[in-house]
C-alpha positions as CSV (number, residue, x, y, z in Angstrom):
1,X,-9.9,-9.0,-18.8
2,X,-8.7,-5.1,-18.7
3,X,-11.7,-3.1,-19.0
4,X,-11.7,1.0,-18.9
5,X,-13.4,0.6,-15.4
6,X,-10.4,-1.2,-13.9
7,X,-8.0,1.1,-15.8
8,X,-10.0,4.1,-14.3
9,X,-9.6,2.8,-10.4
10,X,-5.9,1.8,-11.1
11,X,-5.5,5.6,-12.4
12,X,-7.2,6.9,-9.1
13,X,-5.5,4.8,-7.0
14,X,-2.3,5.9,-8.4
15,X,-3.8,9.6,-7.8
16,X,-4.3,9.2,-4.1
17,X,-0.9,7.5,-3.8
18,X,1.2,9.7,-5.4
19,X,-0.8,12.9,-3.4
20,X,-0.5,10.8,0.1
21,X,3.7,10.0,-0.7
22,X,3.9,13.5,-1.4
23,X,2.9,15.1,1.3
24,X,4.4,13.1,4.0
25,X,7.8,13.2,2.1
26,X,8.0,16.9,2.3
27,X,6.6,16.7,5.8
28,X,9.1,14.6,7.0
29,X,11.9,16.2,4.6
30,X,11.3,19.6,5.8
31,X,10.9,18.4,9.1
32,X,14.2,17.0,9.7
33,X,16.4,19.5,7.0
34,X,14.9,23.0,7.3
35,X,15.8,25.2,10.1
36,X,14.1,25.6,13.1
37,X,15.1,29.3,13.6
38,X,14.8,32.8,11.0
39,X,17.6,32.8,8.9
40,X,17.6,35.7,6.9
41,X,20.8,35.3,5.0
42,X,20.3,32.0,3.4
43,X,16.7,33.1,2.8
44,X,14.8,30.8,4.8
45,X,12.1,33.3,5.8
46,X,8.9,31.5,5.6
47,X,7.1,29.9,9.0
48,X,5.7,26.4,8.5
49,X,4.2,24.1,10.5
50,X,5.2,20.5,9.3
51,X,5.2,17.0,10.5
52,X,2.2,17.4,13.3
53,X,3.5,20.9,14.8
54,X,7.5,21.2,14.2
55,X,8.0,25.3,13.5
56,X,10.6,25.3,10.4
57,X,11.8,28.1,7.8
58,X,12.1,27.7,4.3
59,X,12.6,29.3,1.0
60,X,9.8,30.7,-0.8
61,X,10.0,28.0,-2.8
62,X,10.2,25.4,-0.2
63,X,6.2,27.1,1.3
64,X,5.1,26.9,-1.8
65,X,5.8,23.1,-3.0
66,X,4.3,22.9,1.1
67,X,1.6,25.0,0.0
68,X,0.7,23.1,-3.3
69,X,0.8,19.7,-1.8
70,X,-1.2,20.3,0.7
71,X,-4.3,21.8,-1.2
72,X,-3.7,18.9,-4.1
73,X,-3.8,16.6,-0.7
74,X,-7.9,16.6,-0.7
75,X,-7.9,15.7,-4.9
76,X,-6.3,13.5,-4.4
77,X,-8.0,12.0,-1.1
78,X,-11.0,12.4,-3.1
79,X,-9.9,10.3,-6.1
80,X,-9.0,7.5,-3.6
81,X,-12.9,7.3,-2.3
82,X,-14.2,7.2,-5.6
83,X,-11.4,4.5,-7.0
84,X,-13.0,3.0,-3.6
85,X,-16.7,2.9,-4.1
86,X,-16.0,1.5,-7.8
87,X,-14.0,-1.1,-6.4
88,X,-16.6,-1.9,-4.1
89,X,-19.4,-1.5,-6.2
90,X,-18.1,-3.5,-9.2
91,X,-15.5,-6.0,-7.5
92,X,-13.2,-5.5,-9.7
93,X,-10.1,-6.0,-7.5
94,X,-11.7,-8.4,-5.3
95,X,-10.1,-11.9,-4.0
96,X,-10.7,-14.6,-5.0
97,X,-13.8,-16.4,-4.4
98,X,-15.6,-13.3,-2.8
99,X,-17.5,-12.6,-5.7
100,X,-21.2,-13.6,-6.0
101,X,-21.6,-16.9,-8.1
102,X,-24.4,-15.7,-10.2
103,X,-25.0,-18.9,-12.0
104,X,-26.1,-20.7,-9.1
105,X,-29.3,-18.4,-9.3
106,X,-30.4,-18.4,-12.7
């Protein structure tokens, strides 16, 4: 049965997902298109450090879609725990025969 609770952790889950794929795609992207040295011509001005320490320069743009995944990065981290602890807390998503029997006890 689809209840708003399962809805809500699917929604969060999707939130972390789509914040984790997000930043390693532009980390690896950048790290393996954008230029490793100043180029002032084509306008790739702005340091970065991607991908664990590679130096690269990029548009304006390109540091700010950088800059804007990277402080979503923590929402959505944060979304994730709480899909978590609802997940754990409720078993909604749980396999099969791992929830409690409760009618053995009444």
């Amino acid at each position: 049965m689809v209840t708003i609770r399962k809805v809500l952790i699917v929604l969060l889950c999707f939130v972390f997902f789509a914040g984790l794929g997000t930043v390693v795609s532009v980390h690896f992207y950048y790290s393996s298109h954008l230029p490793r040295v100043l180029n002032e011509q084509s306008g790739h001005i702005y340091r970065m450090i991607v991908n664990h320490g590679f130096i690269v320069y990029g548009t304006e743009r390109e540091s700010q879609l950088l800059n804007i995944a990277e402080k979503s990065f923590p929402f959505s981290c944060i979304c994730g725990l709480i899909a978590g602890v609802l997940n754990f807390k409720y078993r909604d998503f749980s396999p099969p025969g791992s929830k409690p029997d409760l009618r053995r006890h009444a």
